[in-house]
C-alpha positions as CSV (number, residue, x, y, z in Angstrom):
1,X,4.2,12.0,-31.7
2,X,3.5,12.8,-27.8
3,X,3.3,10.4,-25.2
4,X,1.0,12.4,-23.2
5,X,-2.0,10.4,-22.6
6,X,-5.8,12.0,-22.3
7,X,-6.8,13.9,-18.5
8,X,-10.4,13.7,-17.1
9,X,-11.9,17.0,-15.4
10,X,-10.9,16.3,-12.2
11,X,-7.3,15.5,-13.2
12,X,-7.1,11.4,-14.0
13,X,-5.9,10.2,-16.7
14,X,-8.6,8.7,-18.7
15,X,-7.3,5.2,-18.7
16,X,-7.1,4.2,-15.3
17,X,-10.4,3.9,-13.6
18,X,-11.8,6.3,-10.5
19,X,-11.4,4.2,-8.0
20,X,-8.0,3.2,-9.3
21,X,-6.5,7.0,-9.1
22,X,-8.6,7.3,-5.8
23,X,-6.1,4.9,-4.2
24,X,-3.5,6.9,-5.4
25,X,-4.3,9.8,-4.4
26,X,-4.6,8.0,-1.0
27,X,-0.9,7.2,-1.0
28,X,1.0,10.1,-3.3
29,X,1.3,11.9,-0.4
30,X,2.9,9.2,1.5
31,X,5.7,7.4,-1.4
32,X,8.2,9.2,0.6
33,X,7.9,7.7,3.8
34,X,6.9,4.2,2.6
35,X,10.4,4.1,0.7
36,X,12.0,4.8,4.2
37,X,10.1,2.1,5.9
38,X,11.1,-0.1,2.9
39,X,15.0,0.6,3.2
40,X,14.5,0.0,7.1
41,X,12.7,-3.3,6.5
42,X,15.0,-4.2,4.1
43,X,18.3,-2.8,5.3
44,X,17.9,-2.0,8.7
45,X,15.8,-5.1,10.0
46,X,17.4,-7.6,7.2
47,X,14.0,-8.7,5.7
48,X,13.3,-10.1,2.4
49,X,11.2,-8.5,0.3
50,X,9.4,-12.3,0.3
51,X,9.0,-11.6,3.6
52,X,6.8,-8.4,3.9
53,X,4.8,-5.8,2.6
54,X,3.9,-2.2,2.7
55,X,0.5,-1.2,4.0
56,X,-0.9,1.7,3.1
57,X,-5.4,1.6,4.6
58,X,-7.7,4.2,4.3
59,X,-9.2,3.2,7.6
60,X,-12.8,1.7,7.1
61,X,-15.2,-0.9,8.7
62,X,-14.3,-3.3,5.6
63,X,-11.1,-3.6,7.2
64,X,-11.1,-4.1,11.1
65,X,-9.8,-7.3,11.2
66,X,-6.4,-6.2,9.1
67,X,-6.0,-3.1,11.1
68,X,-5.6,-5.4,14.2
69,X,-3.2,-7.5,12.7
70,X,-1.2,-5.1,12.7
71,X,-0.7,-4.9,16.4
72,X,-1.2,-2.9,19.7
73,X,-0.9,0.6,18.4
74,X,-3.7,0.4,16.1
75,X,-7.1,0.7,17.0
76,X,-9.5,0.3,15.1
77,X,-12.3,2.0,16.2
78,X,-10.4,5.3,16.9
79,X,-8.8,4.9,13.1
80,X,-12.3,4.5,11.1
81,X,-13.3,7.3,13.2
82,X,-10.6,10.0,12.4
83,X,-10.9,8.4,8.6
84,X,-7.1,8.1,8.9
85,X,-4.5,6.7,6.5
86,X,-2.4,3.2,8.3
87,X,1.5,2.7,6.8
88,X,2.6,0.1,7.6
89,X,5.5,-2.7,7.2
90,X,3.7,-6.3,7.6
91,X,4.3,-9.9,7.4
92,X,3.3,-11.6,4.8
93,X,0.0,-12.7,6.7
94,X,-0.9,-9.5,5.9
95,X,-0.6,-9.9,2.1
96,X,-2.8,-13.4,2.3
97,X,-5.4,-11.5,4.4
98,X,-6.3,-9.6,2.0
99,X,-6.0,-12.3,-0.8
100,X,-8.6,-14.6,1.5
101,X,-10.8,-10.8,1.4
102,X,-10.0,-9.9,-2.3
103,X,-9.1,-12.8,-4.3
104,X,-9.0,-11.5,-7.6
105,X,-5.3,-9.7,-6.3
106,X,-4.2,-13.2,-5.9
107,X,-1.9,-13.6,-9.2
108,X,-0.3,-9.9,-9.1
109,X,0.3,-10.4,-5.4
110,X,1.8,-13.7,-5.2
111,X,4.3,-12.8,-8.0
112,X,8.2,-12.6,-7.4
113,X,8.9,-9.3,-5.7
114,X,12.3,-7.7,-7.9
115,X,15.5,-8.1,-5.3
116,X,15.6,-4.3,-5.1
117,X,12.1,-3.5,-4.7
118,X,9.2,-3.5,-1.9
119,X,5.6,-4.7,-2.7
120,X,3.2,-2.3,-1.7
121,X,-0.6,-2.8,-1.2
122,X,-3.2,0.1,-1.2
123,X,-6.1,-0.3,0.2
124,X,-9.5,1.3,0.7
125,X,-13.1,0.4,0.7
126,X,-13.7,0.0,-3.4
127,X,-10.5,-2.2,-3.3
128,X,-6.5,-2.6,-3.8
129,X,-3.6,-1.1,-5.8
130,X,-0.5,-3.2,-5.6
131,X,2.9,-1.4,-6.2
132,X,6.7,-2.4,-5.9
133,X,8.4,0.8,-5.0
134,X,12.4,1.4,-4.3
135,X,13.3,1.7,-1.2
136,X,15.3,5.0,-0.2
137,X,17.4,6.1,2.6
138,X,15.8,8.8,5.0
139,X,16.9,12.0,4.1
140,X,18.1,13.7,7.2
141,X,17.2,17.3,7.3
């Protein structure tokens, strides 16, 4: 018996929802990088992975007020503009921000993150994806 499970037209597989393989589209492309900034976080800067999480925001209105959180070198305005993608390592502020703006995220999101792992929050307008990813060592090239 496979264990191949059923594709939609446009690629997804059939039982996760659109918006669901929308956000991960949003950060396939960046796994990579946010394991670096997870082994930097966690071995580098000596943070508990209780005490931050990964970012990745599709820049939208919906979510200004997080994108200043995040500090001086975002701006808002110029990131909704260029439609950009935000990666970033946060407190855990960060994490109950968007609990207080999406509260149904509440129970996955305040579970025990694994020892070894990062949590990792995607975000865009229709919503969150919440991952715990290994954190790698930058490959140097």
């Amino acid at each position: 018996m496979s264990d191949t499970r059923d594709a939609d037209a446009d690629g997804r597989p059939s039982h996760i929802s659109e918006a669901e393989y929308r956000r991960f589209k949003l950060v396939e492309p960046y796994f990579d990088e946010l394991k670096q900034m997870a082994h930097a976080a966690m071995y580098e800067w000596d943070m508990r992975t209780d005490d931050f999480v990964l970012l990745c925001i599709e820049a939208c209105t919906q979510w200004k007020e997080l994108l200043r959180m995040l500090g001086p070198d975002t701006d808002p305005e110029n990131d909704i503009d260029e439609e950009r993608v935000i990666l970033s390592v946060a407190t855990i502020e960060a994490r109950d921000y968007v609990i207080a703006k999406m509260p149904g995220c509440t129970q996955t999101l305040m579970l025990p993150v694994p020892a070894d792992k990062a949590r990792l929050i995607v975000i865009n307008a229709a919503g969150c994806a919440i991952y715990n990813i290994k954190p790698t060592r930058a490959v140097l090239q």
